[in-house]
SEFIVEX-868801 format. One record per atom (N, C-alpha, C): atom name; z, x negated, y; residue in one letter; residue number from 1. Coordinates in pm, whole numbers, padded with zeros to 5 digits. Layout:
<recs>
rec atom:CA	zz:Z	xx:X	yy:Y	rest:a	nr:NUM
...
</recs>
This chain:
<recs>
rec atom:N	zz:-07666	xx:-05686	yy:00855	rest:x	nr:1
rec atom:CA	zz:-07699	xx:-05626	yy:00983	rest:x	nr:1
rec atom:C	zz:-07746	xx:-05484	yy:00960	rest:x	nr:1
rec atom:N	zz:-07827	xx:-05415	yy:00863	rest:x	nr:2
rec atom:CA	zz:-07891	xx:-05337	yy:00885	rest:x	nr:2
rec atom:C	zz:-07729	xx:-05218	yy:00773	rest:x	nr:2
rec atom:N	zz:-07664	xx:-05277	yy:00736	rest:x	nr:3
rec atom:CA	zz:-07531	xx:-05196	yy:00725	rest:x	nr:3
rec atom:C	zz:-07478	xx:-05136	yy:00864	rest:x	nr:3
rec atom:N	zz:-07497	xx:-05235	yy:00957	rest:x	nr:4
rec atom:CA	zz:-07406	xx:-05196	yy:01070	rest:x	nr:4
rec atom:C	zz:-07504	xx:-05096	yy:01143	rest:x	nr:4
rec atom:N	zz:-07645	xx:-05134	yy:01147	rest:x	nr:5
rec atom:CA	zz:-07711	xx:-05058	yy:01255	rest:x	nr:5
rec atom:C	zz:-07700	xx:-04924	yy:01194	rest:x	nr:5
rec atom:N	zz:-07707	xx:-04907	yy:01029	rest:x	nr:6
rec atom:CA	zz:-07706	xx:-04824	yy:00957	rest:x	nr:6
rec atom:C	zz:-07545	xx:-04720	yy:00991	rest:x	nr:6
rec atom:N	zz:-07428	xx:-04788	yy:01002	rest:x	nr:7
rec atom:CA	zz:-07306	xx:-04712	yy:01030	rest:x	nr:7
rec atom:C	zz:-07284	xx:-04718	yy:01170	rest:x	nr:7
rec atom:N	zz:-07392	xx:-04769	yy:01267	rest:x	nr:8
rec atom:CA	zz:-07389	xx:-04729	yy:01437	rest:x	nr:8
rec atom:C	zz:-07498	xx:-04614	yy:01410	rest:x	nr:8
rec atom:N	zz:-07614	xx:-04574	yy:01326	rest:x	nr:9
rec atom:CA	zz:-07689	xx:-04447	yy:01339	rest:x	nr:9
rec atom:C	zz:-07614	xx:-04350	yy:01331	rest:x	nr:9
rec atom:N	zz:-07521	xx:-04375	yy:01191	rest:x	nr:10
rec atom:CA	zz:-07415	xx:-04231	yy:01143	rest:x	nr:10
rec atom:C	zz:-07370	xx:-04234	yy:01241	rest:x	nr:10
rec atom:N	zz:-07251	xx:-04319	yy:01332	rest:x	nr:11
rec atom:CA	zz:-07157	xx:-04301	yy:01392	rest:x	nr:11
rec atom:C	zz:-07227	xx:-04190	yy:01550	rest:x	nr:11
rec atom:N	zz:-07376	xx:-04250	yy:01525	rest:x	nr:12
rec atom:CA	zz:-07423	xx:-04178	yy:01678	rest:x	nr:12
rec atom:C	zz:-07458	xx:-04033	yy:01622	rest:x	nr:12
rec atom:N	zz:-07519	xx:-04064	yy:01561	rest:x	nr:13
rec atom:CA	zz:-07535	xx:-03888	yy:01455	rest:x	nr:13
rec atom:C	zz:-07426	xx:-03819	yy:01493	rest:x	nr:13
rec atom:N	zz:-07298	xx:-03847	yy:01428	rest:x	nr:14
rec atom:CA	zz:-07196	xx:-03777	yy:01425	rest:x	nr:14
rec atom:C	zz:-07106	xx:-03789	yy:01547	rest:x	nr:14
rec atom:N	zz:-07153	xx:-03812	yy:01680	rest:x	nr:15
rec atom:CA	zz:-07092	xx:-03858	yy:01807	rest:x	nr:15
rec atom:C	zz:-07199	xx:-03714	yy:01837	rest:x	nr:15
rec atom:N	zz:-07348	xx:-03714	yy:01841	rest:x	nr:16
rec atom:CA	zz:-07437	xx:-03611	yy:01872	rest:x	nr:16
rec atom:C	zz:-07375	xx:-03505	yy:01848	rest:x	nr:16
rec atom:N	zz:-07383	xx:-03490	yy:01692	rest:x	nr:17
rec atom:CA	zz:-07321	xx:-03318	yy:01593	rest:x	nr:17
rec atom:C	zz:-07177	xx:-03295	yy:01672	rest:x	nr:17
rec atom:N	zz:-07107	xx:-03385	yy:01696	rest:x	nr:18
rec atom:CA	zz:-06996	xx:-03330	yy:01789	rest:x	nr:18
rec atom:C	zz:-06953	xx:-03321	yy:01920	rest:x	nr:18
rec atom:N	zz:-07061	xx:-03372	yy:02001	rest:x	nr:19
rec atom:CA	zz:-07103	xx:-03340	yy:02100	rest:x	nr:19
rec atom:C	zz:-07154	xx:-03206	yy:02135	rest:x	nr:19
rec atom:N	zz:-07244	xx:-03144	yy:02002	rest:x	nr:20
rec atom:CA	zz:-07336	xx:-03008	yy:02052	rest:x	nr:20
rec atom:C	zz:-07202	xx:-02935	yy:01942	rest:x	nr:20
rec atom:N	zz:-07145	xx:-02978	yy:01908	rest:x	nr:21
rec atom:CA	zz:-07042	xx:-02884	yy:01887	rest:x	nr:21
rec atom:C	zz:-06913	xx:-02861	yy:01995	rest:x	nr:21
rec atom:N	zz:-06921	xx:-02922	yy:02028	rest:x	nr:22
rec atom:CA	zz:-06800	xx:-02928	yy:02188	rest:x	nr:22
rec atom:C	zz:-06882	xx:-02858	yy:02291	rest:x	nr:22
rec atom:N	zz:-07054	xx:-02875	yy:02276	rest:x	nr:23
rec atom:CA	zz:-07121	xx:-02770	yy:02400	rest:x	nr:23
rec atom:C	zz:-07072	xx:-02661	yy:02325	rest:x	nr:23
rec atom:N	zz:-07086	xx:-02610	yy:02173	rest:x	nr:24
rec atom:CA	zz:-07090	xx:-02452	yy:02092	rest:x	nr:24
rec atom:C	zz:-06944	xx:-02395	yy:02141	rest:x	nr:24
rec atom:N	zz:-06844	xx:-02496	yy:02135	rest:x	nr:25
rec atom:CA	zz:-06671	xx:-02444	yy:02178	rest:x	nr:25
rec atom:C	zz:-06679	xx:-02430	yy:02344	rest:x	nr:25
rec atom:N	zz:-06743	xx:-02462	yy:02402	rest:x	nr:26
rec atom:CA	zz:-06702	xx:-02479	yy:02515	rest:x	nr:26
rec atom:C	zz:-06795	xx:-02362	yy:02593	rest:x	nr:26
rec atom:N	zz:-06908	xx:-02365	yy:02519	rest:x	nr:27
rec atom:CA	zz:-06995	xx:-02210	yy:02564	rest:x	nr:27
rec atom:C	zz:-06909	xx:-02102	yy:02510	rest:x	nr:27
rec atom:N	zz:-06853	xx:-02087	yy:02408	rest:x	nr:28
rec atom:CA	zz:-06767	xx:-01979	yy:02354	rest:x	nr:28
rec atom:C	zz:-06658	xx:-01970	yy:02412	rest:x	nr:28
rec atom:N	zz:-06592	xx:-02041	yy:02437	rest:x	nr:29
rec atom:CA	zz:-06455	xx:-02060	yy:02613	rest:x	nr:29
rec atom:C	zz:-06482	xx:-01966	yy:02684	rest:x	nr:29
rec atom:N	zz:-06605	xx:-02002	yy:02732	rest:x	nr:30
rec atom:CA	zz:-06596	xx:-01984	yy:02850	rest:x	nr:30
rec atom:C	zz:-06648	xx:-01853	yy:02835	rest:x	nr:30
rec atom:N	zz:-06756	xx:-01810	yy:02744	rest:x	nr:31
rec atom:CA	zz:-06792	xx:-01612	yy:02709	rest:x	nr:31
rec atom:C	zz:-06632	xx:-01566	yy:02709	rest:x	nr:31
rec atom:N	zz:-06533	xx:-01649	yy:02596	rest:x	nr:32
rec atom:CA	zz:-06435	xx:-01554	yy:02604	rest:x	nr:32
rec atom:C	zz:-06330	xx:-01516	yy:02743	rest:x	nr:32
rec atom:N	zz:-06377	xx:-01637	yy:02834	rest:x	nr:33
rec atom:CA	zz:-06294	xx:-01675	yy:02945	rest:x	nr:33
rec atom:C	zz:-06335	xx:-01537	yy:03044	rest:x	nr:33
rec atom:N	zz:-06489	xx:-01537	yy:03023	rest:x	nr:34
rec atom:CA	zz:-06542	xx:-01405	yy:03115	rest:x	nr:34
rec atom:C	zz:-06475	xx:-01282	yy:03058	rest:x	nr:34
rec atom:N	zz:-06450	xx:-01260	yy:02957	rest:x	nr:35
rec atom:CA	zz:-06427	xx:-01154	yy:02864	rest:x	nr:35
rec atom:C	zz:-06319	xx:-01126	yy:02905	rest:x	nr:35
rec atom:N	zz:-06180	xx:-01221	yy:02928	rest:x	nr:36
rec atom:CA	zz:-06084	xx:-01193	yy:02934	rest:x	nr:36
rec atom:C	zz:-06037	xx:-01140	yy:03063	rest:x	nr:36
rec atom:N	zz:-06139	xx:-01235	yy:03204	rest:x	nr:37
rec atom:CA	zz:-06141	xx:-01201	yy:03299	rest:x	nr:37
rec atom:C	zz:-06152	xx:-01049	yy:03340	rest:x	nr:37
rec atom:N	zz:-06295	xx:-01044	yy:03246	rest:x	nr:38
rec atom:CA	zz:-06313	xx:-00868	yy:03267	rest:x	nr:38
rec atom:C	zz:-06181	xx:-00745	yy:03227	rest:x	nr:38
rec atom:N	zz:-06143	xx:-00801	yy:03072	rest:x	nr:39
rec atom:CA	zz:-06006	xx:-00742	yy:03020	rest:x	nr:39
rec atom:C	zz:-05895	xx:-00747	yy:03163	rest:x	nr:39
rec atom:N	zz:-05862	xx:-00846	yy:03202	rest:x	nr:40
rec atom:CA	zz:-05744	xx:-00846	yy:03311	rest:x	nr:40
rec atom:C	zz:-05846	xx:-00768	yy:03424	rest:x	nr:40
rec atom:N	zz:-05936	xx:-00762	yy:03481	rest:x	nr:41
rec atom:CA	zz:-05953	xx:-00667	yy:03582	rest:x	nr:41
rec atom:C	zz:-05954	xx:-00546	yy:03578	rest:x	nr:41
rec atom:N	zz:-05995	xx:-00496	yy:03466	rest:x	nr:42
rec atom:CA	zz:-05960	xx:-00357	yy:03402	rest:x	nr:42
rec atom:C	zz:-05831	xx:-00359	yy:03405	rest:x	nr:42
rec atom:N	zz:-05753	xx:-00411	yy:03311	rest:x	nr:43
rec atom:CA	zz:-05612	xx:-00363	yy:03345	rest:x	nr:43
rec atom:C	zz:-05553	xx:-00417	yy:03485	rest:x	nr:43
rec atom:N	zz:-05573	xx:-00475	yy:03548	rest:x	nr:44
rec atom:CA	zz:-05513	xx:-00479	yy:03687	rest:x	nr:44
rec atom:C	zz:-05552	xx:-00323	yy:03789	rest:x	nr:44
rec atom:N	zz:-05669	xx:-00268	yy:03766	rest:x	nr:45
rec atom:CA	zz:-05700	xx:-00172	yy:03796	rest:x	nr:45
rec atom:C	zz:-05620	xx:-00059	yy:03727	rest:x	nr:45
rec atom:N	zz:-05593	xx:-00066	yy:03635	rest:x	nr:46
rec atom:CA	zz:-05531	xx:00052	yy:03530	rest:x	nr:46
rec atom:C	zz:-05403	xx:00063	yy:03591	rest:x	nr:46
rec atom:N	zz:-05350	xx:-00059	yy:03607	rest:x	nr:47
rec atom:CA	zz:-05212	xx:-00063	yy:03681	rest:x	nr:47
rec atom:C	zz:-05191	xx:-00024	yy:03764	rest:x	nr:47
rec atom:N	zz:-05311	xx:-00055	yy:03912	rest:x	nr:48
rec atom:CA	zz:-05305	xx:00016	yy:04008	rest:x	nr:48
rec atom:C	zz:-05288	xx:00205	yy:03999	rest:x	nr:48
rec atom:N	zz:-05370	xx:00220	yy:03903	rest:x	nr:49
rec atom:CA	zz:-05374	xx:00361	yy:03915	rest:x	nr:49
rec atom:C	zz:-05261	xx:00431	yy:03868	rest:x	nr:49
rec atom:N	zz:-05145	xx:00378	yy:03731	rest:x	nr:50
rec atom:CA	zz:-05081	xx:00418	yy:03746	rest:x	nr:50
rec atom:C	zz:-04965	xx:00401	yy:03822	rest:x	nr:50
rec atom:N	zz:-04936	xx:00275	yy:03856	rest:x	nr:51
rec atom:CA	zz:-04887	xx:00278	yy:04009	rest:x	nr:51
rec atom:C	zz:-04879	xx:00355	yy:04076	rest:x	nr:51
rec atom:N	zz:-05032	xx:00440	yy:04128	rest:x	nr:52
rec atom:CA	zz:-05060	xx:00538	yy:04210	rest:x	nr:52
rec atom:C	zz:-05005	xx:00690	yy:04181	rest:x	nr:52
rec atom:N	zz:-05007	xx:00699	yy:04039	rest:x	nr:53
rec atom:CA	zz:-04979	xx:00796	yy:03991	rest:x	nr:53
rec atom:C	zz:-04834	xx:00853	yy:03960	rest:x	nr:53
rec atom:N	zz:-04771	xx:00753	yy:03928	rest:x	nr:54
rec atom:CA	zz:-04614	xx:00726	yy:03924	rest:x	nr:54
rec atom:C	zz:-04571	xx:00763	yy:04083	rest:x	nr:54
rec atom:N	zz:-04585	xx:00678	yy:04151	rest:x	nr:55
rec atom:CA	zz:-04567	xx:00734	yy:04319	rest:x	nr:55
rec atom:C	zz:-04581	xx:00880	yy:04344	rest:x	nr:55
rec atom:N	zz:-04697	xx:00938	yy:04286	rest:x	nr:56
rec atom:CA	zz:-04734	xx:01103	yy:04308	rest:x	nr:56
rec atom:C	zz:-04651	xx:01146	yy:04286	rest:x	nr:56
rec atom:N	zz:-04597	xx:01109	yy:04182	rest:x	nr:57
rec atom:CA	zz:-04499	xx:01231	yy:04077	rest:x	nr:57
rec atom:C	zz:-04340	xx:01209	yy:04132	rest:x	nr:57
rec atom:N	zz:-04313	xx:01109	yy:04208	rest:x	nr:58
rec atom:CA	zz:-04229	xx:01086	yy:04290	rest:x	nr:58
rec atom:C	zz:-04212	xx:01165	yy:04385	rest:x	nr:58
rec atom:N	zz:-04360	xx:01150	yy:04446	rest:x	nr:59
rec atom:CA	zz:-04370	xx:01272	yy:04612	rest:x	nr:59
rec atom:C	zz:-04326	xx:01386	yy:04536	rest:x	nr:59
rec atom:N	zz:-04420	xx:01413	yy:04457	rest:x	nr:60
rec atom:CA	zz:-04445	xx:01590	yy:04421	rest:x	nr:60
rec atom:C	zz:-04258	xx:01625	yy:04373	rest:x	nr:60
rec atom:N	zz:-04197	xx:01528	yy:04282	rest:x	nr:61
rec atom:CA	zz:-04047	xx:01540	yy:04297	rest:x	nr:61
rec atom:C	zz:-03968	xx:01559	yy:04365	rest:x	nr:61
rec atom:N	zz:-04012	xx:01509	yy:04525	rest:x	nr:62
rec atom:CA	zz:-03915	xx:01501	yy:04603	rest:x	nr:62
rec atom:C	zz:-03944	xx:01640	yy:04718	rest:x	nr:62
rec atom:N	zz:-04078	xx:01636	yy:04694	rest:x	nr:63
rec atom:CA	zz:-04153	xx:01804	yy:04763	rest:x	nr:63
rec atom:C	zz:-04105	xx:01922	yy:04690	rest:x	nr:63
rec atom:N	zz:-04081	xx:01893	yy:04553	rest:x	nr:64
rec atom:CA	zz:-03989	xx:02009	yy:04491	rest:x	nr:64
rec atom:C	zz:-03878	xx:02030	yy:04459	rest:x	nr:64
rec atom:N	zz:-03768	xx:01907	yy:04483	rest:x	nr:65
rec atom:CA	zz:-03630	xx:01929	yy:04563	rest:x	nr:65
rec atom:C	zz:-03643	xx:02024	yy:04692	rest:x	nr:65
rec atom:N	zz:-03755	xx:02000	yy:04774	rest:x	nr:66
rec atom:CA	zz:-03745	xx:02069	yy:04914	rest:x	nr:66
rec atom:C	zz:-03781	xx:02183	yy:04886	rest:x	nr:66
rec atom:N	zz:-03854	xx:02199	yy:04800	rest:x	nr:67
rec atom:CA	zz:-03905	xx:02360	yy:04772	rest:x	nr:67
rec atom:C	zz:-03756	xx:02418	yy:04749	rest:x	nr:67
rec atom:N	zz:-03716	xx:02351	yy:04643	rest:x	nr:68
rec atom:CA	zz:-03565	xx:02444	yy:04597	rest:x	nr:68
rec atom:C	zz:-03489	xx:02465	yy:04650	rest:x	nr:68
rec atom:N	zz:-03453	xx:02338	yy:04713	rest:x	nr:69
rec atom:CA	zz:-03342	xx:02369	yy:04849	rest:x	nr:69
rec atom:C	zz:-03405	xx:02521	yy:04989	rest:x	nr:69
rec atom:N	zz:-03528	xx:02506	yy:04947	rest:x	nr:70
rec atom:CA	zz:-03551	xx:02589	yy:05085	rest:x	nr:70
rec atom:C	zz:-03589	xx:02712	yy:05006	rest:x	nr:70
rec atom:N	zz:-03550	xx:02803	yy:04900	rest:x	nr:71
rec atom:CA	zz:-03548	xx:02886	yy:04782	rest:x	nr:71
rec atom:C	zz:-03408	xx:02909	yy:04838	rest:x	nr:71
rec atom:N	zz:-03358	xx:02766	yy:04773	rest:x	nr:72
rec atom:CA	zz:-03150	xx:02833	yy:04787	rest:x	nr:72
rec atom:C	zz:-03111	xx:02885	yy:04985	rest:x	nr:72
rec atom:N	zz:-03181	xx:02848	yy:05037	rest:x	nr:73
rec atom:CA	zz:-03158	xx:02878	yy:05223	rest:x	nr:73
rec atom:C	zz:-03208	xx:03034	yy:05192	rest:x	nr:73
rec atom:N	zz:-03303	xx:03028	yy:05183	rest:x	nr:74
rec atom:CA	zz:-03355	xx:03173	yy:05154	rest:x	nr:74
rec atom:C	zz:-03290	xx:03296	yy:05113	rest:x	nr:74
rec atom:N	zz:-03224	xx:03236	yy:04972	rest:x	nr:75
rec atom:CA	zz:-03158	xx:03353	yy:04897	rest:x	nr:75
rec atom:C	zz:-03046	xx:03357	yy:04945	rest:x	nr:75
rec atom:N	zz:-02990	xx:03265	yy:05049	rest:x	nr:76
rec atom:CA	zz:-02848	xx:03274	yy:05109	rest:x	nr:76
rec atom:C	zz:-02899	xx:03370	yy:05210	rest:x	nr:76
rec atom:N	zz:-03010	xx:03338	yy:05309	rest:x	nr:77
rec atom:CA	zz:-03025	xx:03430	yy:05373	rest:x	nr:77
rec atom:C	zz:-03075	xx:03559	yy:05370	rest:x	nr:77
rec atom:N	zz:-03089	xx:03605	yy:05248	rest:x	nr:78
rec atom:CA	zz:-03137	xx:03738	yy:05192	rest:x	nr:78
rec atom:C	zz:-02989	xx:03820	yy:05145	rest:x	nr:78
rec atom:N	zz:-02921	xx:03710	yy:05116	rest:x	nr:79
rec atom:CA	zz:-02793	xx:03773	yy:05082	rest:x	nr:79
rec atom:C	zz:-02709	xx:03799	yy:05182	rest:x	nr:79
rec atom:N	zz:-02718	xx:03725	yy:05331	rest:x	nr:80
rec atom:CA	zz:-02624	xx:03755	yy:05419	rest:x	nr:80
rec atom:C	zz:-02716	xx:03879	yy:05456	rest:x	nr:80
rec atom:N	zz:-02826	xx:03859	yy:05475	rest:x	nr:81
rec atom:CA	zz:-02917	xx:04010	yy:05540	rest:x	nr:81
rec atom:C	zz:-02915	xx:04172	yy:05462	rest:x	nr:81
rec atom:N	zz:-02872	xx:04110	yy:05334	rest:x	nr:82
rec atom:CA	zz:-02813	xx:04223	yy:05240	rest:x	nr:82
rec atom:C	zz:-02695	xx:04252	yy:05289	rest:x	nr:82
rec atom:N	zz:-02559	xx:04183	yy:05328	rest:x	nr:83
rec atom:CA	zz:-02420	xx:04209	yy:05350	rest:x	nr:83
rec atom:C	zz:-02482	xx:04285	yy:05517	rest:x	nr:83
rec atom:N	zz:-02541	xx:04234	yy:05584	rest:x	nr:84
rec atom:CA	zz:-02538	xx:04293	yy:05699	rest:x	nr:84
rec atom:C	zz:-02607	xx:04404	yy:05697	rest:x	nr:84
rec atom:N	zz:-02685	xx:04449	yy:05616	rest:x	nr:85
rec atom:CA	zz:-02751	xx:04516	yy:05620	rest:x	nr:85
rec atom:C	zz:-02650	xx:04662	yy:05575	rest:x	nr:85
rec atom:N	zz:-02543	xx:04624	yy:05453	rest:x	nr:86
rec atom:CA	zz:-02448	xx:04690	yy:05409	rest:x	nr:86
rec atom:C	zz:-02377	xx:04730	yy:05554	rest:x	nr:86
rec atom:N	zz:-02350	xx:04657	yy:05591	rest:x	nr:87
rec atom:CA	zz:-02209	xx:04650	yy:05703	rest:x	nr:87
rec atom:C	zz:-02305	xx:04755	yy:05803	rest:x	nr:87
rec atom:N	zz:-02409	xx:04744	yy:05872	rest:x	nr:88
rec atom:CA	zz:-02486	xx:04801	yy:05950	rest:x	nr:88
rec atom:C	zz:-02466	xx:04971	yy:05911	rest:x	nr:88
rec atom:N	zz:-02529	xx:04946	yy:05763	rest:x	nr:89
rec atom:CA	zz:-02494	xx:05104	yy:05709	rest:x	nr:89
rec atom:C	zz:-02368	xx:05197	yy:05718	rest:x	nr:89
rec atom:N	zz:-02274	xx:05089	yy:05668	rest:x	nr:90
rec atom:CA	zz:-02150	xx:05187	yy:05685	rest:x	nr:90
rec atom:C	zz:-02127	xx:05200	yy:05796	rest:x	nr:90
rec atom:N	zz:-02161	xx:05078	yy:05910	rest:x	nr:91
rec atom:CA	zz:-02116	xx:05103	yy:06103	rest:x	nr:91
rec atom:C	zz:-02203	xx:05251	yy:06105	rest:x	nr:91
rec atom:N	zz:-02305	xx:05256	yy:06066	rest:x	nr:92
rec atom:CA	zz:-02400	xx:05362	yy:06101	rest:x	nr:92
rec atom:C	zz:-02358	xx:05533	yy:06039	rest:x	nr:92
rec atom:N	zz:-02302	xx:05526	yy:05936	rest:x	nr:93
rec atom:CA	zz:-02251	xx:05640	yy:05843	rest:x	nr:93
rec atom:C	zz:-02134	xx:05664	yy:05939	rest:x	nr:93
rec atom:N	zz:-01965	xx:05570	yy:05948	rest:x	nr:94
rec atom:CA	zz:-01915	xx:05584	yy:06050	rest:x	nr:94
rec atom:C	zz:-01988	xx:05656	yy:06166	rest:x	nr:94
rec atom:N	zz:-02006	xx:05623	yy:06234	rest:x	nr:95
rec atom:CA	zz:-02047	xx:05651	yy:06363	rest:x	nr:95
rec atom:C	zz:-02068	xx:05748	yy:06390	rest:x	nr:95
rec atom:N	zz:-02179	xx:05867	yy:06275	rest:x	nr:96
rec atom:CA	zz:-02247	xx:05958	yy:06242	rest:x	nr:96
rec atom:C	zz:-02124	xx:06055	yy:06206	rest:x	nr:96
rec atom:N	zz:-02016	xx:05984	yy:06137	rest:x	nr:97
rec atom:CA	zz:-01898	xx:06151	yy:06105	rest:x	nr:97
rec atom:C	zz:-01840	xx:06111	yy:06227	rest:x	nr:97
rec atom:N	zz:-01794	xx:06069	yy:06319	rest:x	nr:98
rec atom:CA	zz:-01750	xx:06048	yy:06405	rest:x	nr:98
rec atom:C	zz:-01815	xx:06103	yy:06536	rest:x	nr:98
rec atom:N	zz:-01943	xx:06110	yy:06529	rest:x	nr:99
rec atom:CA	zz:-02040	xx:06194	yy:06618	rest:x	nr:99
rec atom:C	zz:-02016	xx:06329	yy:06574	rest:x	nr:99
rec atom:N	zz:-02016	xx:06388	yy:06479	rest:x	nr:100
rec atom:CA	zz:-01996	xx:06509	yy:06394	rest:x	nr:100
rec atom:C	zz:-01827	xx:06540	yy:06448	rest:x	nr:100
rec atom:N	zz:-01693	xx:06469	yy:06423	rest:x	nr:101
rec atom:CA	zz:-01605	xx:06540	yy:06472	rest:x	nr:101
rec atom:C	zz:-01622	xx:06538	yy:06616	rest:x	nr:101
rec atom:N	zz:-01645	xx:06483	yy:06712	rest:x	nr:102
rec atom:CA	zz:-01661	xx:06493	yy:06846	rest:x	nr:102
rec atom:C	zz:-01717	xx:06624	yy:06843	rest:x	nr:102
rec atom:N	zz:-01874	xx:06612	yy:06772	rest:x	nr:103
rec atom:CA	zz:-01981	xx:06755	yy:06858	rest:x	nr:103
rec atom:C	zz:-01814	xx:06869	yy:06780	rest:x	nr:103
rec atom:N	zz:-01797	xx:06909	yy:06739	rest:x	nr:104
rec atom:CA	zz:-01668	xx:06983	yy:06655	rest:x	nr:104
rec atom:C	zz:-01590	xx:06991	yy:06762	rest:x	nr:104
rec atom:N	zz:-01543	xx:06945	yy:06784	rest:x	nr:105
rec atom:CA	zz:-01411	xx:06880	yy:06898	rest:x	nr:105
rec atom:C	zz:-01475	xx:07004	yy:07035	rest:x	nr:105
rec atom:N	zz:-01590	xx:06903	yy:07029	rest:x	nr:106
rec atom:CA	zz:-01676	xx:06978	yy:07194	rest:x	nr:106
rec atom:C	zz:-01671	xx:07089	yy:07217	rest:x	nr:106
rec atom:N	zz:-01729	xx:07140	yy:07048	rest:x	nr:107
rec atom:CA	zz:-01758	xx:07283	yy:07020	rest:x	nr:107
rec atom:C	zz:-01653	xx:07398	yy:07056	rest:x	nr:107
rec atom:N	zz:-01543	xx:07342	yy:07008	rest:x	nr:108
rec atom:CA	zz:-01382	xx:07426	yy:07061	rest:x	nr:108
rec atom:C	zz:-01347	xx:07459	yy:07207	rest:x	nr:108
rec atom:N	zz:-01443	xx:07331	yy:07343	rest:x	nr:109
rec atom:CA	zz:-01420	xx:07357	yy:07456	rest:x	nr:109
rec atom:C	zz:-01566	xx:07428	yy:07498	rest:x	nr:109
rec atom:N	zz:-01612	xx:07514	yy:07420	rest:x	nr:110
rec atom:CA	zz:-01780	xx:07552	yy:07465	rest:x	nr:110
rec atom:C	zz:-01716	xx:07640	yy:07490	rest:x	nr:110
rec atom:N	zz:-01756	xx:07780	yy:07601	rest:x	nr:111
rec atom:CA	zz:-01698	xx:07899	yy:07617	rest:x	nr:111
rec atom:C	zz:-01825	xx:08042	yy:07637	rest:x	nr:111
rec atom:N	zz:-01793	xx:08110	yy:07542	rest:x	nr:112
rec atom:CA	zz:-01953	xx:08188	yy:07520	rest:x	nr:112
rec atom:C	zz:-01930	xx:08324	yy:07569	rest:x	nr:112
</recs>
């Protein structure tokens, strides 16, 4: 008898020791469980931001297609305002020898 009560003490002994060792794993779980929690909320946040940031660089991409395109309107219209501006000149030079043979012209019917 006192064999058995003797290998029911060990057996409870070692039912105890692995008992407060299943509390030691199971407290350490769960620290790492918080840990990890914290790790994934940080990066769920990190994500968000570059998320956020990726999107920017999208806008700001697509705001500087519009910039360029409205650069190229520009220089088209600097260039037609240059051609007209040409064309204006020579209408204007014309005009001016053409005013010049007239007053000439006139001058022949002036009588002094």
């Amino acid at each position: 008898i006192s064999i058995v009560v003797q290998s029911i003490d060990n057996s409870s002994e070692q039912m105890q020791e692995n008992s407060q060792e299943m509390e030691k794993l199971t407290s350490i779980a769960s620290t790492a469980k918080e840990k990890m929690d914290f790790v994934e909320s940080i990066m769920e946040k990190e994500k968000n931001k570059t998320d956020e940031i990726i999107n920017s660089f999208i806008e700001n991409g697509e705001k500087i297609s519009n910039i360029i395109g409205s650069i190229y309107e520009m220089r088209e219209l600097v260039s037609n305002n240059s051609r007209n501006t040409e064309e204006v000149a020579s209408a204007s030079e014309h005009l001016f020898k053409m005013t010049e043979e007239l007053n000439l012209q006139l001058n022949n019917f002036k009588t002094e």
